[in-house]
C-alpha positions in Angstrom: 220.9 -37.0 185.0 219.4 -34.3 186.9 216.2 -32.5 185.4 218.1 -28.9 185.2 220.8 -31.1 183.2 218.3 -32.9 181.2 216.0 -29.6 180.6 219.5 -28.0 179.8 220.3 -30.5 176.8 217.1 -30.1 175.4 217.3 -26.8 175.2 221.2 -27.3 173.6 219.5 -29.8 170.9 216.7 -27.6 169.6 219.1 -24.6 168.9 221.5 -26.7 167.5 218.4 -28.5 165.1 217.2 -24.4 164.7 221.1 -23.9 163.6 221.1 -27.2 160.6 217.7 -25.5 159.5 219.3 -22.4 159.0 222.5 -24.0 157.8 219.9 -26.0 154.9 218.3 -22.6 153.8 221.2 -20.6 153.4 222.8 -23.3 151.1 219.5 -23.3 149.0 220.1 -19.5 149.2 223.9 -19.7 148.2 222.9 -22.2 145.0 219.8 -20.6 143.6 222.3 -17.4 142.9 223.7 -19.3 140.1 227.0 -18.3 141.0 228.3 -21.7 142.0 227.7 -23.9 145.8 229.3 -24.0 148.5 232.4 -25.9 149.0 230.7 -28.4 151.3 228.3 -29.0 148.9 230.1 -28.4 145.6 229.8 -32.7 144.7 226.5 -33.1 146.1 225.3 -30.6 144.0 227.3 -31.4 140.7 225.9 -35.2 140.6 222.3 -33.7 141.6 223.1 -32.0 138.3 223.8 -34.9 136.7 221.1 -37.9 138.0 217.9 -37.9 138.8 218.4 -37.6 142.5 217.4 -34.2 144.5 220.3 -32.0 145.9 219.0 -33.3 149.6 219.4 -36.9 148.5 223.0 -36.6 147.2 223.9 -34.8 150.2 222.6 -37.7 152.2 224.9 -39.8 150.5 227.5 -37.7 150.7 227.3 -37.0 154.4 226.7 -41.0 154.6 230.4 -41.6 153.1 231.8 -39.3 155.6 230.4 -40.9 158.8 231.9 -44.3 157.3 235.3 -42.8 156.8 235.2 -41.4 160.0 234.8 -44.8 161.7 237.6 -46.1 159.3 239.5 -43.3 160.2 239.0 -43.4 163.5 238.4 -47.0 164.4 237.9 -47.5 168.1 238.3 -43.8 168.8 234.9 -43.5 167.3 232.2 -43.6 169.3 229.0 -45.0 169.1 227.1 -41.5 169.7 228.5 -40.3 166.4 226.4 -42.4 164.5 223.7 -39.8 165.6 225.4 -38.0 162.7 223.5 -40.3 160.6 220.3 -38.6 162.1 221.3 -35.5 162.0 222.3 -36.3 158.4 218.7 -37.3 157.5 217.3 -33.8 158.3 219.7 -31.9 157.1 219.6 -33.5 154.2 215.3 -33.3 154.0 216.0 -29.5 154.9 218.2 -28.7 151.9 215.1 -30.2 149.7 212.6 -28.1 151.5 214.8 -25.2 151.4 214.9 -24.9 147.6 211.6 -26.1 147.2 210.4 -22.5 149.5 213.2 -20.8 147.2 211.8 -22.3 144.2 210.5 -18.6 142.8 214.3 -17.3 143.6 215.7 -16.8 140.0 217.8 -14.1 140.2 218.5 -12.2 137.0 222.1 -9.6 136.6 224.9 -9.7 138.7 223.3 -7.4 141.2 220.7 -10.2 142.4 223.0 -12.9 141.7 225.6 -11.3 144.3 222.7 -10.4 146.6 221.4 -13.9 146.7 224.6 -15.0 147.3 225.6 -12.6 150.5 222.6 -13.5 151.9 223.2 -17.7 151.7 226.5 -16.8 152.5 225.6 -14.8 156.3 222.9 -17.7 156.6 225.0 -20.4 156.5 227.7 -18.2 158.7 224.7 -17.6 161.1 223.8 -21.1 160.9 227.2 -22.6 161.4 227.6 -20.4 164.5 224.3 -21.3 166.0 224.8 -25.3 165.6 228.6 -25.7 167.0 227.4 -23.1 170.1 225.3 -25.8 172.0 228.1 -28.6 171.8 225.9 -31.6 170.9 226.9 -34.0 168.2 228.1 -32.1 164.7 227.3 -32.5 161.0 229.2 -35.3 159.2 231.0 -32.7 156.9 232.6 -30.9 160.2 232.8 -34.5 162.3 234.7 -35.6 159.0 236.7 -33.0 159.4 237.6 -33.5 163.2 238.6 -36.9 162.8 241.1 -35.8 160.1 242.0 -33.0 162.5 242.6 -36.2 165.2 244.7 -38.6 163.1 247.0 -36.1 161.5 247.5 -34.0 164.7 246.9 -30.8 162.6 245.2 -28.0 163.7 241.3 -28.0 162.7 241.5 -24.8 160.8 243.9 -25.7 158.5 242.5 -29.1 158.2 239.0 -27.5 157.5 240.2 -25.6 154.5 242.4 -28.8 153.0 239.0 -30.5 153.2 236.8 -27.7 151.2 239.8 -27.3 148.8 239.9 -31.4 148.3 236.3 -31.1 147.7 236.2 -28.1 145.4 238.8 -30.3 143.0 237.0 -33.3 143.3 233.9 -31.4 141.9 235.6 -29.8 139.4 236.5 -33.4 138.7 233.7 -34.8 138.6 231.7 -32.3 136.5 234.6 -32.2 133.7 233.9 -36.2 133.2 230.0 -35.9 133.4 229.8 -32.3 131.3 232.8 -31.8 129.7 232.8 -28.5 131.2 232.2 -26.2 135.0 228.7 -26.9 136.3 227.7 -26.1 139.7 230.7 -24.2 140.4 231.6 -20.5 139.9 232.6 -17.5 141.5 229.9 -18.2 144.3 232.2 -21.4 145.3 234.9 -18.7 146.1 233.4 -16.4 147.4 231.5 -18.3 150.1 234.7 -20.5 150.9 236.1 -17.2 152.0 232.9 -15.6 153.6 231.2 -17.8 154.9 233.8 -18.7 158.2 234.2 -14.8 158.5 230.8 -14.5 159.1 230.8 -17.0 161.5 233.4 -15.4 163.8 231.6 -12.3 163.4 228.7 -14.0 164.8 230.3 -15.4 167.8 232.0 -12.1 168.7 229.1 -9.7 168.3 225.6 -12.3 169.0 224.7 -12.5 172.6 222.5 -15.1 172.1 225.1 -17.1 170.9 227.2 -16.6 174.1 223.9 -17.4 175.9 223.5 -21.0 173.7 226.9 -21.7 174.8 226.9 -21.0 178.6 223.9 -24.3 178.1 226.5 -26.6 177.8 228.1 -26.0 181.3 226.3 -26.7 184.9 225.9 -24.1 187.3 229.1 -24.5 188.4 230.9 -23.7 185.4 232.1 -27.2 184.6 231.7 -27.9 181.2 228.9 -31.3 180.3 230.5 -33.4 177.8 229.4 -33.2 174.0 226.8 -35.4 173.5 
């Protein structure tokens, strides 16, 4: 590998790192609002509700589950570089603690500050989101997850994306009837973000410059393209 490539990738892995930090804190952001998770997170955070495990650590072992079933899912299709999903897993994971424990003051009180809380998580994690798919190095285990369903089933990502978030919203809602008898974790705030939060994202990639500029690390000089890695 030349050194302009190498330089090149490290420059790609730091933004994408900068974009799971900012992913981390506007899920902290989108949860201390009281209004309900995100999708993505919705049964992480209902069994951090419910055992004595942090919402970082049940995130791990969500985002563990999902690197396994994409391996069963994709069987020798999956590579062996997407087990750096397991690394990227551990931060992300740490990130989400550290988030809410800097947000740990956040306590919004009224609708108002509930809703404001909540717009801002949401254009963090859109931000975020944006900012880690833009270098092209390995992905989060909720989005590889939703690639390799995406591959098997030969349906557009899109569509598979929001089958995925809809799957996981009702097996929340499962999960905290049998534990609580009731809705905890989820809300309005679950909604709202499911529909947001991939607006904001496009908005991002239209209007950012510096996203365009993240992106354009991913190719050589040429123009060709270097493989995700």
């Amino acid at each position: 590998m030349s050194e302009g490539r190498s330089r090149r990738l490290a420059e790609r892995y730091l933004w994408f790192a900068l974009g799971v930090a900012v992913n981390s804190f506007g899920i902290a952001l989108i949860t201390k609002a009281n209004l309900g998770t995100s999708p993505i997170s919705s049964v992480p955070y209902v069994l951090d509700l419910a055992t004595p495990l942090t919402f970082g650590e049940t995130t791990f072992l969500a985002n563990t589950l999902y690197v396994a079933l994409q391996a069963a899912l994709l069987r020798r299709d999956f590579k062996p570089v997407q087990l750096l999903q397991l690394v990227v897993n551990l931060a992300f994971s740490a990130l989400i603690d550290v988030s809410m424990g800097l947000l740990s003051w956040l306590d919004p009180q009224g609708l108002p500050a509930c809703l404001a809380s909540l717009l801002a998580g949401c254009c963090a994690l859109g931000f975020g989101v944006a900012l880690e798919v833009a270098p092209n190095v390995v992905v989060v285990p909720g989005e590889g997850m939703v690639r390799a369903i995406s591959a098997v089933t030969r349906r557009p990502f899109g569509r598979c994306k929001v089958a995925f978030d809809v799957s996981l919203v009702a097996l929340a809602c499962a999960t905290s009837f049998a534990l609580f008898g009731g809705l905890e974790g989820l809300g309005a705030g679950t909604v709202v973000s499911a529909l947001l939060v991939g607006r904001v994202c496009g908005l991002c990639n239209r209007r950012l410059p510096l996203l365009a500029r993240v992106a354009a690390l991913s190719r050589d000089p040429s123009g060709a393209p270097d493989e995700m890695v």
